[in-house]
C-alpha positions in Angstrom: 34.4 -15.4 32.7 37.9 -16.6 33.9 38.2 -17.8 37.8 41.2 -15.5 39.3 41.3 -16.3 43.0 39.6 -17.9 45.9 40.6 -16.7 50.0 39.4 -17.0 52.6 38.8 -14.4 55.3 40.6 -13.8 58.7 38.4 -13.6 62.3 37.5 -10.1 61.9 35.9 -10.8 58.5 38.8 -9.3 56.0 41.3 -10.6 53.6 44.8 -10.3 54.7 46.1 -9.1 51.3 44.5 -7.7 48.1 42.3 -10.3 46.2 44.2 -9.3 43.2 47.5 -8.3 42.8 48.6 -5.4 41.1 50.2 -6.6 38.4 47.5 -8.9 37.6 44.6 -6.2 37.6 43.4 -4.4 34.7 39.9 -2.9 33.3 37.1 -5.0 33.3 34.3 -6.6 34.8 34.6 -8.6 37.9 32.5 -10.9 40.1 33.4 -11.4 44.0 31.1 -14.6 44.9 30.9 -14.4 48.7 30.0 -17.4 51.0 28.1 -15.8 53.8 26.0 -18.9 54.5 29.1 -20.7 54.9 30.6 -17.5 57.1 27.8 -17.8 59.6 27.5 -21.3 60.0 31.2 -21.4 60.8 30.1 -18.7 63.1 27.4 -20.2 64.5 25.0 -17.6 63.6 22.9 -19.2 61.3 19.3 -18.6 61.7 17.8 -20.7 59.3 18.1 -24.0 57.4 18.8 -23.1 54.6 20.1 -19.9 54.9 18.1 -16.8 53.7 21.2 -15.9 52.0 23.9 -17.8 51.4 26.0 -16.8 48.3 26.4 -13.1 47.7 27.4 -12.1 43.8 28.7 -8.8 44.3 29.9 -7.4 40.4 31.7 -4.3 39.8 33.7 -2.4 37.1 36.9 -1.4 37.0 37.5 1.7 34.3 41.2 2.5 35.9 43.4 0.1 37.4 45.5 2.5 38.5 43.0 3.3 40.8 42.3 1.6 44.3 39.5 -1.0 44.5 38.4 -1.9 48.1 34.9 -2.9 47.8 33.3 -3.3 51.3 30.4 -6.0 51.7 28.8 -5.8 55.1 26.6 -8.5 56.0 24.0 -10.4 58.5 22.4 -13.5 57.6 19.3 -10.9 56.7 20.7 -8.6 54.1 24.0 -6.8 52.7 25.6 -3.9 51.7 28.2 -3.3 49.2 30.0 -0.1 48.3 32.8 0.9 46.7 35.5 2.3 49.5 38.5 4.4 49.7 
């Protein structure tokens, strides 16, 4: 595995920009490691010490990266749900 990228999300919970620029994205497996321990904390929203989830490994495929990628990852401090979007 090669580390690409790290960001940060804005106050409503979503990147700014694509992870991954164009240019830079081809076929392959990829792995979005999302901090949502951290996310809630900073929000004050944590229920629990520690948290009952705090890192969310979210990996995906990419066949055509011609193709948009947004994958969508809702979460609570409960549970998640990833998909692949539009």
């Amino acid at each position: 595995m090669t580390f690409l990228k790290s960001a940060a999300t804005n106050h409503d919970g979503r990147l700014d920009a694509p992870l991954i620029d164009a240019s830079a994205f081809s076929a392959g497996v990829y792995e979005l490691h999302v901090h949502i321990g951290a996310y809630f904390r900073k929000a004050k929203q944590a229920s629990s010490t520690p948290a009952f989830l705090d890192i969310v490994t979210v990996r995906f495929g990419v066949d055509d990266p011609g193709r948009n990628y947004h994958v969508p990852l809702l979460v609570s401090p409960w549970g998640y749900q990833v998909y692949r979007g539009s």
